[in-house]
C-alpha positions as CSV (number, residue, x, y, z in Angstrom):
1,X,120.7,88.8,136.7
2,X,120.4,86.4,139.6
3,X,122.0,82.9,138.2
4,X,121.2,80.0,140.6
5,X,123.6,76.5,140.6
6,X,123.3,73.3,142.4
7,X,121.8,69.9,143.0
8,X,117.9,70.6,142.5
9,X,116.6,67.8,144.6
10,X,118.7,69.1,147.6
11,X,117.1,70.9,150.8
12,X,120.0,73.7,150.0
13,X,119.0,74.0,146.9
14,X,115.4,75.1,148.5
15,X,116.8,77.3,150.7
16,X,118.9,79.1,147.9
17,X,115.3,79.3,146.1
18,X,113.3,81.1,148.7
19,X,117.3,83.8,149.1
20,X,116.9,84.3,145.3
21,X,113.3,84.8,145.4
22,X,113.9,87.2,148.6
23,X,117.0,89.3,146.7
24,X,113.8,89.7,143.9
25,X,111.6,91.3,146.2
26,X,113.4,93.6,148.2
27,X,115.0,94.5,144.1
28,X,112.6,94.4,142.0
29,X,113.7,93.4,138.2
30,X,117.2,92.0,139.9
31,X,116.5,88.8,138.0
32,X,115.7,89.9,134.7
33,X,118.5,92.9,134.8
34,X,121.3,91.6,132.2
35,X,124.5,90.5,133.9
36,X,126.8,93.7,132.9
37,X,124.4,95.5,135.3
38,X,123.6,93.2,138.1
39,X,125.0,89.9,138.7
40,X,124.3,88.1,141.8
41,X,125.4,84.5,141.7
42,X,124.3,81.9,143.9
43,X,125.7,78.3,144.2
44,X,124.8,75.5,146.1
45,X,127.2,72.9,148.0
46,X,130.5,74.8,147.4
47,X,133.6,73.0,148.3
48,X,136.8,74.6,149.8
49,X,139.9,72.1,149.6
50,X,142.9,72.2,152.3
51,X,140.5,73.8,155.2
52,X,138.6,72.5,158.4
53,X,135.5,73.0,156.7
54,X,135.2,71.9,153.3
55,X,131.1,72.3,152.7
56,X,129.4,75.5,152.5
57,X,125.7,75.0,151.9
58,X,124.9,78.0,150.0
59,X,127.2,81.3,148.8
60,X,126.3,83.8,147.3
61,X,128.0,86.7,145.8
62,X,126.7,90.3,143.9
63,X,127.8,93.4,142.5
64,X,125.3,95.9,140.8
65,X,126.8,99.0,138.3
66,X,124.7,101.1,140.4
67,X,124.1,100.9,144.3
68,X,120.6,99.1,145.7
69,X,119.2,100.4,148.9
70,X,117.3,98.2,151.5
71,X,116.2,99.2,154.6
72,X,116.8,96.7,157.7
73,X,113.8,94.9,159.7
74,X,116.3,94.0,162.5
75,X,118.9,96.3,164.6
76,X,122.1,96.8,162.3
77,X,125.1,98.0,164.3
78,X,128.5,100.0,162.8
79,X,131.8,99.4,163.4
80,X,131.4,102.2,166.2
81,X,128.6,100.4,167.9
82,X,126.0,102.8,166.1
83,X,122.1,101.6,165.4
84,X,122.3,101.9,161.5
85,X,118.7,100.7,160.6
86,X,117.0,103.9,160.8
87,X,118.6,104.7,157.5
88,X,118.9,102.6,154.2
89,X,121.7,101.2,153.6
90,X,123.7,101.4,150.3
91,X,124.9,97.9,148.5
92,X,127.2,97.7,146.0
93,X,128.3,94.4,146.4
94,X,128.0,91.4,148.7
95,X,129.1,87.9,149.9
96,X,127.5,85.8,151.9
97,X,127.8,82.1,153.2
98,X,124.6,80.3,154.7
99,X,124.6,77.2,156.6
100,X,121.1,75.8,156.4
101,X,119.8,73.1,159.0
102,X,117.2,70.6,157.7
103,X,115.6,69.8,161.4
104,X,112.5,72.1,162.7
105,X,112.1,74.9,165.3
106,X,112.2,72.3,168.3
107,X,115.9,72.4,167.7
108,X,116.9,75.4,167.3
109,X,118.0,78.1,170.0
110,X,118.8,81.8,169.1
111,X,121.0,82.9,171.8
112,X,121.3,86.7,170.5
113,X,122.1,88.5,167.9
């Protein structure tokens, strides 16, 4: 069960759209499993008190009874500096903070990796 909360009119509310609808695809059935299986909770907007940054525009958080496999499109290293996206990799559970900026491509830069 994926179970999406936040401010609907919000562009991080959006952006937690298209990471629900993208945790569907790459599981299948993920949204309609019942919560004792999977449960993948997503909120919008999440305030921390007594720390520098009190605004975290989407986390997310999951654990599934049985482990879900995806297989990287991008270079995944180990801890040892190993290439692990030749192989699928095993999830049992996840958590995940995403900042999401509202302005286009013109202003933003990857540096790396």
């Amino acid at each position: 069960m994926i179970t999406l909360v936040g401010a609907e009119a919000s562009s991080e509310y959006q952006a937690a759209v298209l990471v629900r609808d993208a945790l569907e695809t790459t599981w299948p059935g993920l949204s309609t499993s019942a919560r004792e299986v999977d449960d993948v909770r997503i909120t919008v907007s999440t305030k921390l008190s007594g720390y520098q940054v009190q605004d975290i525009d989407i986390v997310s958080a999951g654990r599934f009874s049985k482990a879900r496999m995806f297989k990287p499109l991008r270079v995944i290293r180990g801890s040892s500096g190993n290439k692990l996206n030749a192989r699928p990799i095993m999830v049992e559970s996840f958590v995940v903070a995403i900042e999401v900026k509202d302005h286009d491509e013109r202003g933003v830069r990857i540096m790396d990796d």
